[in-house]
C-alpha positions as CSV (number, residue, x, y, z in Angstrom):
1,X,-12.4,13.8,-18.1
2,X,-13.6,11.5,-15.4
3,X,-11.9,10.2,-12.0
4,X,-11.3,6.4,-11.3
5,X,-10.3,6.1,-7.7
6,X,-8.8,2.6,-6.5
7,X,-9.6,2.1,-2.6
8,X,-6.6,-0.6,-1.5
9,X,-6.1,-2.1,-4.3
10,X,-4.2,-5.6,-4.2
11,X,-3.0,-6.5,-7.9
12,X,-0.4,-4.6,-9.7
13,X,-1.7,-5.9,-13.4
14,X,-5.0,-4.9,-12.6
15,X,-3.9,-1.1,-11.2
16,X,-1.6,-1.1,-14.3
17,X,-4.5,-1.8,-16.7
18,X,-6.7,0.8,-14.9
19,X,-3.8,3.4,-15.8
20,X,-4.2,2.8,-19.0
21,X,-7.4,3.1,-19.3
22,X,-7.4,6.2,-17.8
23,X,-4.7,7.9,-19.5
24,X,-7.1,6.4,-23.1
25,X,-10.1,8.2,-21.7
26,X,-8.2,11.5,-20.1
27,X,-9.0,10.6,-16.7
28,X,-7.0,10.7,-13.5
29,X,-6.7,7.6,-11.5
30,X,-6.9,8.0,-8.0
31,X,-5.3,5.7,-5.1
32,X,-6.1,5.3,-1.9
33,X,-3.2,3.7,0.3
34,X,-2.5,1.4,1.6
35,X,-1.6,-0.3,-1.3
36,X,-0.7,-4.4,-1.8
37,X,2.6,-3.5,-4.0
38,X,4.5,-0.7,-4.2
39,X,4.4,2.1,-7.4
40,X,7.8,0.7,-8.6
41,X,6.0,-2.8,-8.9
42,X,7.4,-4.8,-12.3
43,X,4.1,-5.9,-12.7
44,X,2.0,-3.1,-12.5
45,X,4.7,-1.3,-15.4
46,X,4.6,-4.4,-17.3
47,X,0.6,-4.0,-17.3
48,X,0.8,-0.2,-17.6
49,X,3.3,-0.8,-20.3
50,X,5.6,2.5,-21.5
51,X,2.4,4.8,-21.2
52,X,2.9,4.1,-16.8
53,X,4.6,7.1,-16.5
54,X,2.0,9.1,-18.4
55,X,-0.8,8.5,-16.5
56,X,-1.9,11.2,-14.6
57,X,-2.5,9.5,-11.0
58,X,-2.8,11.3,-7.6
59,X,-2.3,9.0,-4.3
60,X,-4.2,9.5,-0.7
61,X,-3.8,8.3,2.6
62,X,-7.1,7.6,2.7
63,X,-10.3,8.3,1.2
64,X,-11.2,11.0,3.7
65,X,-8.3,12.5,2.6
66,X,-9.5,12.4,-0.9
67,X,-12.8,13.7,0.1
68,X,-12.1,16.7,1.9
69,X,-9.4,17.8,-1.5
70,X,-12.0,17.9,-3.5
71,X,-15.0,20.7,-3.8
72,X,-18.3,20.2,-2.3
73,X,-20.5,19.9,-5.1
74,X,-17.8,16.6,-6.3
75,X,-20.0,14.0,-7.1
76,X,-19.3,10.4,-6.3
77,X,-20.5,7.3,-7.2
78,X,-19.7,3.9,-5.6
79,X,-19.2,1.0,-7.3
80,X,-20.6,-2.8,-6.0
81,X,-22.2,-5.9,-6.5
82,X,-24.1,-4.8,-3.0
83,X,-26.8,-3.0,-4.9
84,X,-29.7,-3.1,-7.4
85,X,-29.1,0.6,-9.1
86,X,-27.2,-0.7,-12.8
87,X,-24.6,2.1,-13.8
88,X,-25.9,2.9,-17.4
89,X,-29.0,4.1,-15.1
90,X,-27.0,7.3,-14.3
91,X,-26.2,10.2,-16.5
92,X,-22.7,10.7,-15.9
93,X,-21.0,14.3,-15.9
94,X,-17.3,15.0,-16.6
95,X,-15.5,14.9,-13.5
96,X,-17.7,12.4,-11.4
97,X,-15.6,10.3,-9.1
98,X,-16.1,6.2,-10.1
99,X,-14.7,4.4,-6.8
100,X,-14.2,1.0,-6.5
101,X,-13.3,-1.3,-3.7
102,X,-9.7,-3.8,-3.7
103,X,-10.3,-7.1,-5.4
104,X,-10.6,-9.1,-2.3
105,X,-13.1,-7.7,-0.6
106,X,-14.7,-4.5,-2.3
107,X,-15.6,-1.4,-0.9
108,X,-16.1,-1.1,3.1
109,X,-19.7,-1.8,4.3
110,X,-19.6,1.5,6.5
111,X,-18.9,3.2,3.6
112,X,-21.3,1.5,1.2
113,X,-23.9,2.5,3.8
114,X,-23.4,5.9,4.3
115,X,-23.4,6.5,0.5
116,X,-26.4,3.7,-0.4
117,X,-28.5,6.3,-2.6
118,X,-24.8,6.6,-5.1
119,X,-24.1,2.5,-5.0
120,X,-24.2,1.7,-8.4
121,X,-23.7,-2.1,-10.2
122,X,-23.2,-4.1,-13.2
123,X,-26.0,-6.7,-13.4
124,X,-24.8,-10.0,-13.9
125,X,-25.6,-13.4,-14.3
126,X,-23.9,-17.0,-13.2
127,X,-21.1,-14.6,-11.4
128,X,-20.8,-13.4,-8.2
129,X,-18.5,-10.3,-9.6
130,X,-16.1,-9.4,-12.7
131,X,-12.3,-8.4,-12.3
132,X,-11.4,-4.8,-11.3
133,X,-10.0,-3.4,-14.7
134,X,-13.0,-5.2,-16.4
135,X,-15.5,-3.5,-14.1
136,X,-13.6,-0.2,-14.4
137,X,-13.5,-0.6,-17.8
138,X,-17.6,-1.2,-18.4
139,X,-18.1,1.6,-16.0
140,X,-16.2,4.6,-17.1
141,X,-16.2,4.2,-21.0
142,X,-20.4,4.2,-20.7
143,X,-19.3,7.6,-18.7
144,X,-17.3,8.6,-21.6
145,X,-20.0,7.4,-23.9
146,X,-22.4,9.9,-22.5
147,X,-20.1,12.8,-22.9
148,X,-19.8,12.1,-26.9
C-alpha cells in the first residue's frame, strides 16, 4: 500500500519492528545501505519475530539508486524534526514513499534541503525526537487511515 524506506538505519529491533509494521499495513519496506547490522541480525528476527521473512523489503545501495527505480511521478515525502509542515497536514496517496533518516542522526541536511517543500514532522513537546519505529508507526498508519 504504502512504502517505508529506512536511510542507514543503525538498530536491528527498531528495522525489525518497522517490518512488521509494514507487512500489518501491506507495505514494502525499503533499505538503503549501508546498514549498522547485517539482515541475518538475531536481533532484528527476534523484533521481526516469525513474520521476518514475510515482509516484503527491497535493499539499495543508495537512495539515488532507489530514486532513479522508481517512476517519475513517485512521490516522496521526508520525514524530520527539521521542519514545521506536521504529517496529518498531507493527504496521502497509496504508494507515496515515507523516508526516514538512521536513529543517530536523521536524514542528511543536503538532502533535507533539496527536498524542503516534502519535509514533513510530528509536533512534539518536552522532546527533541521519538524512536524510529514509533515515528514510522504515527506516520504511515495516518497514511493508511486516509485510504479507509
Amino acid at each position: 500500500m504504502f512504502n517505508v524506506v529506512l536511510i542507514e538505519p543503525e538498530i536491528p529491533p527498531n528495522t525489525g519492528n518497522i517490518g512488521r509494521l509494514c507487512l500489518a499495513t501491506r507495505s514494502t519496506l525499503h533499505l538503503v545501505k549501508p546498514l549498522g547490522f547485517s539482515l541475518d541480525d538475531r536481533e532484528l528476527k527476534r523484533a521481526g519475530l516469525d513474520y521476518w521473512e514475510e515482509v516484503p523489503l527491497q535493499l539499495w545501495d543508495s537512495f539515488d539508486a532507489l530514486r532513479r527505480a522508481q517512476p517519475s511521478d513517485t512521490r516522496y515525502y521526508f520525514l524530520t524534526t527539521k521542519s514545521n509542515r506536521p504529517y496529518y497536514q498531507v493527504k496521502f496517496q497509496k504508494n507515496d514513499f515515507l523516508v526516514f533518516g538512521r536513529e543517530t542522526k536523521g536524514l542528511a541536511e543536503c538532502l533535507l534541503a533539496e527536498n524542503h517543500d516534502i519535509c514533513l514532522t510530528i509536533p512534539m513537546h518536552g522532546t527533541r525526537s521519538l524512536n524510529l519505529a514509533t515515528a514510522v508507526a504515527i506516520v504511515l498508519f495516518e497514511a493508511v487511515r486516509q485510504q479507509r
